[in-house]
C-alpha positions in Angstrom: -23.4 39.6 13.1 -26.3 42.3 11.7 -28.7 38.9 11.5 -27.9 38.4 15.5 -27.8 41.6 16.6 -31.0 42.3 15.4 -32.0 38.8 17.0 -31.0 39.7 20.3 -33.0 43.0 20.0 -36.1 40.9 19.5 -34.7 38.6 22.9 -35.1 42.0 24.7 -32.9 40.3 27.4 -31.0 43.7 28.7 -34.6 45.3 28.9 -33.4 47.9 26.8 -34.4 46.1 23.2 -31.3 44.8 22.6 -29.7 47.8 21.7 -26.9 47.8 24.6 -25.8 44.0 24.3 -23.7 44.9 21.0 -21.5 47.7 20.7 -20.5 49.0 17.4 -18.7 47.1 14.8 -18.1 49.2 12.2 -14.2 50.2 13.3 -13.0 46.4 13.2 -11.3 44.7 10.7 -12.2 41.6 8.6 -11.0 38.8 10.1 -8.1 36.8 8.2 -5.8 34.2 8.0 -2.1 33.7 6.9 -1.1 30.6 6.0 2.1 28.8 5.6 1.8 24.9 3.5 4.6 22.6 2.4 3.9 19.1 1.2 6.4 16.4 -0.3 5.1 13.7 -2.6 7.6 10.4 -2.9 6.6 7.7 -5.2 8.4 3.8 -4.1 7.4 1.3 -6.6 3.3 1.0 -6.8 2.9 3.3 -3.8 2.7 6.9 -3.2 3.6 8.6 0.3 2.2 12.1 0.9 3.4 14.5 3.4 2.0 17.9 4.0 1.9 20.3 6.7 0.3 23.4 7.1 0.6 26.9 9.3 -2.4 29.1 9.9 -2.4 32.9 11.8 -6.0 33.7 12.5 -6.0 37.4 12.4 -8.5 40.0 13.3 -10.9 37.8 14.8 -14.2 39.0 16.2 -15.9 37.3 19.4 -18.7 37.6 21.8 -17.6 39.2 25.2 -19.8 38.9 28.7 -19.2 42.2 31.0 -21.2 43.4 33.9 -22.4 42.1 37.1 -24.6 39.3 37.7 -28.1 40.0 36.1 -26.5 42.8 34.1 -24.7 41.7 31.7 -23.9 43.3 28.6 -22.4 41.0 25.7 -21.4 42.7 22.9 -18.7 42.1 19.7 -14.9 42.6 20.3 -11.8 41.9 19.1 -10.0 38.2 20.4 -6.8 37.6 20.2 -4.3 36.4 17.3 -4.0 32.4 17.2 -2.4 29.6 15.3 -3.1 26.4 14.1 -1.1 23.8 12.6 -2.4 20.7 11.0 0.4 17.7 10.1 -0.5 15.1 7.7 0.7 11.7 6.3 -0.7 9.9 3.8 -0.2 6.1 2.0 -2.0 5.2 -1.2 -1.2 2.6 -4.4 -0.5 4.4 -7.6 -1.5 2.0 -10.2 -5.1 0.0 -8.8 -4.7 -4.2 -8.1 -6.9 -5.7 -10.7 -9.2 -8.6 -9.9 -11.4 -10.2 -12.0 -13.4 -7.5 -13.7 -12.7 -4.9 -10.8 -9.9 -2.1 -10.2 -9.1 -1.2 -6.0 -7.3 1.8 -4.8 -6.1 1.8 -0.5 -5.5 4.8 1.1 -4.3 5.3 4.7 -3.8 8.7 6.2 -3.1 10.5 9.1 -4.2 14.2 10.6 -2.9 15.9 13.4 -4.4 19.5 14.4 -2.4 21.9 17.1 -4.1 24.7 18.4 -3.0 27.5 20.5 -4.1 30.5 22.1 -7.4 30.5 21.4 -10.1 32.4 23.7 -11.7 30.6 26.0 -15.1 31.9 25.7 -18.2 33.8 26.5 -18.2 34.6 30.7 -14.5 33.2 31.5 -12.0 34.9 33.4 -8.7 33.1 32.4 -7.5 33.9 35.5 -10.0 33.3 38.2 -8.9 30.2 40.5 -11.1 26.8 39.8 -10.7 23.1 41.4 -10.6 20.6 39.0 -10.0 17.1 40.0 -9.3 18.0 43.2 -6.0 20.1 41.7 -6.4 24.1 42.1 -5.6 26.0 38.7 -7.2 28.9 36.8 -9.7 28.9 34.2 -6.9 29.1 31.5 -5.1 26.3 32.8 -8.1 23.8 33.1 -9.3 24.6 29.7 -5.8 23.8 28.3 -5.8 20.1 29.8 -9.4 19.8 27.8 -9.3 20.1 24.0 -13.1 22.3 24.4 -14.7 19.5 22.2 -12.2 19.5 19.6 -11.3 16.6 17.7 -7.1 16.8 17.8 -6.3 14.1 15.4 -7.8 11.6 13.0 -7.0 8.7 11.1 -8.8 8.0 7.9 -8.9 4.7 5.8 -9.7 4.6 1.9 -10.7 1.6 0.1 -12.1 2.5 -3.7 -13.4 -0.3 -6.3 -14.7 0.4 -9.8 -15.8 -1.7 -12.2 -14.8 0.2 -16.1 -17.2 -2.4 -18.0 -20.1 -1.5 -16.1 -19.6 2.5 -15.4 -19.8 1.4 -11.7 -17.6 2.7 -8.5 -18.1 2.0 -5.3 -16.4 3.9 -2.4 -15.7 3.5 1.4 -14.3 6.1 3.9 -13.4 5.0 7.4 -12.9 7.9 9.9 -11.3 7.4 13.5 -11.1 10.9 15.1 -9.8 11.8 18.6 -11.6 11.8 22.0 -13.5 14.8 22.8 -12.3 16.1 26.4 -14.1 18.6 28.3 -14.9 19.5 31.8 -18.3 19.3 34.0 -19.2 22.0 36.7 -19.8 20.3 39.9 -20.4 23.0 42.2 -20.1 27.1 41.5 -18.3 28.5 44.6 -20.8 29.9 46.3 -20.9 27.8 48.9 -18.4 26.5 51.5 -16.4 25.6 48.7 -15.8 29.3 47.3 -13.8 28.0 44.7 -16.0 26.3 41.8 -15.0 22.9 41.2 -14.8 21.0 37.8 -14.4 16.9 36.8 -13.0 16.5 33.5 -14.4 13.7 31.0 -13.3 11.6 28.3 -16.3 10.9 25.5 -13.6 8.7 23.8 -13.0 8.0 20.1 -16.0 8.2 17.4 -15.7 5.9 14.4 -17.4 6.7 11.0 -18.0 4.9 7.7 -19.3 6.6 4.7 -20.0 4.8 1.2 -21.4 5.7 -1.4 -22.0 3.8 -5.2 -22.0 5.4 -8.5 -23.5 4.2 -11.7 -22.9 6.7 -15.0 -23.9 4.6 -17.8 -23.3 6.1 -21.4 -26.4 6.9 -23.5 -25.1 8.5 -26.7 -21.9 10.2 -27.7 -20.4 12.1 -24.5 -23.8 12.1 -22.9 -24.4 9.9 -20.0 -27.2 9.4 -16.8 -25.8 9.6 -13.0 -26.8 8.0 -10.0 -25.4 8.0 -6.9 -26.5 6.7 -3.6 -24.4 7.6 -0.4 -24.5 6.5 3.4 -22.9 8.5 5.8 -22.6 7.1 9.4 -23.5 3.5 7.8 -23.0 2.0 11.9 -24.9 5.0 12.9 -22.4 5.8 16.0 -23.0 9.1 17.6 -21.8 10.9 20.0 -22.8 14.1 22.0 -22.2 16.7 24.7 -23.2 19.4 26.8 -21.5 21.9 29.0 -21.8 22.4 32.4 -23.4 26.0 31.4 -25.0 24.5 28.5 -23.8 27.8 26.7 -22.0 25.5 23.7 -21.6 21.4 23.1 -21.0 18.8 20.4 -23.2 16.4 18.1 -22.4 13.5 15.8 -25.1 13.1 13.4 -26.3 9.7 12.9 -26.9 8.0 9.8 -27.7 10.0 6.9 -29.2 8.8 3.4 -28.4 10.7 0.1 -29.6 10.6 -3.5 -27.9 12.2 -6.4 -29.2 12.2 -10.0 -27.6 13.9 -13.0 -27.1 13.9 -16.6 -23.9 15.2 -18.2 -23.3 15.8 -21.6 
């Protein structure tokens, strides 16, 4: 917050050097969070089911507040209001690996589920003005509950891991199916015969990702040994990305990304 506060004296955007956008900060608390997590473990011949489930206060949190009229607006630091997540997951995996030939494979197939509530809905929102989205009156609050505000609720992850012992060799896979990203898309600001400001929602839709990697540690002497290890994230290079209607905050999906590790343990 000290590196943006003094960035924002540099913007100069209040005419004043900065020094009225941010109020002081020094009477608020670190920000926190409580958390709750259970998991069972049951094991049914070769495979292993994982349950877990986790609960998460966010405490004390600190945010960026808009106040003022049009064309003098004052943003400065305050404190936002308490909220919880809680985040579900389910797992499936083999315990021992299938052996074929001179390999060893290891499945995995899981399942995360994120619930979020009462967050703040941002910088320059009143929660309860009176908006038209869809052609259905609501307030602000309302409308940004129907959207998940580019979050990703849920995703569902596949795991499929082969080594090869004889040749210090292991090649991994991650696939990553993660939930649509809902938002909404200013159409018209109220200013006009519609006084009301009117919003359509959209749908960006589910975003797929595979990662691999492959890892080669050959032994050289004794417990010393060379690494290398070449990953691909995004290997179908899907992307996806977003902007809002204020172009204040938005999403990206990198695309593919190459990575080179080298090491030598001992």
């Amino acid at each position: 917050m000290k590196l943006s506060e003094g960035i924002f004296k540099l913007d100069d955007i209040d005419g004043n050097g900065g020094g009225k956008r941010y109020q002081s900060i020094s009477s608020m608390k670190t920000p926190f969070s409580d958390e709750l997590s259970f998991g069972i473990n049951q094991e049914i011949g070769n495979v292993i089911l994982d349950a877990r489930y986790i609960h998460r206060q966010n405490k004390n949190r600190i945010i960026l507040k808009e106040e003022g009229q049009q064309g003098k607006k004052v943003r400065h630091f305050a404190r936002g209001k308490d909220y919880s997540n809680n985040v579900y997951t389910l797992q499936i995996q083999n315990k021992d690996s299938w052996k074929f030939w001179q390999t060893e494979w290891r499945a995995s197939l899981g399942f995360d589920w994120l619930n979020t509530k009462g967050i703040d809905i941002g910088v320059g929102y009143d929660p309860n003005s009176i908006v038209i989205l869809d052609g259905k009156q609501m307030t602000e609050l309302e409308m940004r509950s129907k959207v998940n505000n580019n979050r990703e609720e849920w995703m569902a992850r596949i795991g499929v891991d082969m080594s090869m012992p004889n040749y210090n060799l292991e090649w991994t896979n991650r696939i990553y199916v993660k939930a649509p990203i809902k938002g909404v898309n200013q159409l018209d600001t109220g200013r006009g015969s519609s006084q009301l400001p009117i919003y359509r929602s959209y749908n960006y839709g589910t975003h797929t990702q595979w990662d691999t990697s492959l890892r080669w540690q050959p032994k050289i002497f004794g417990k010393h040994s060379a690494i290398v290890k070449f990953d691909i994230l995004n290997v179908l290079n899907q992307t996806r990305k977003g902007l809002s209607s204020k172009e204040d905050y938005g999403f990206y999906a990198a695309g593919r990304e190459f990575w080179l590790e080298l090491g030598y343990e001992f």
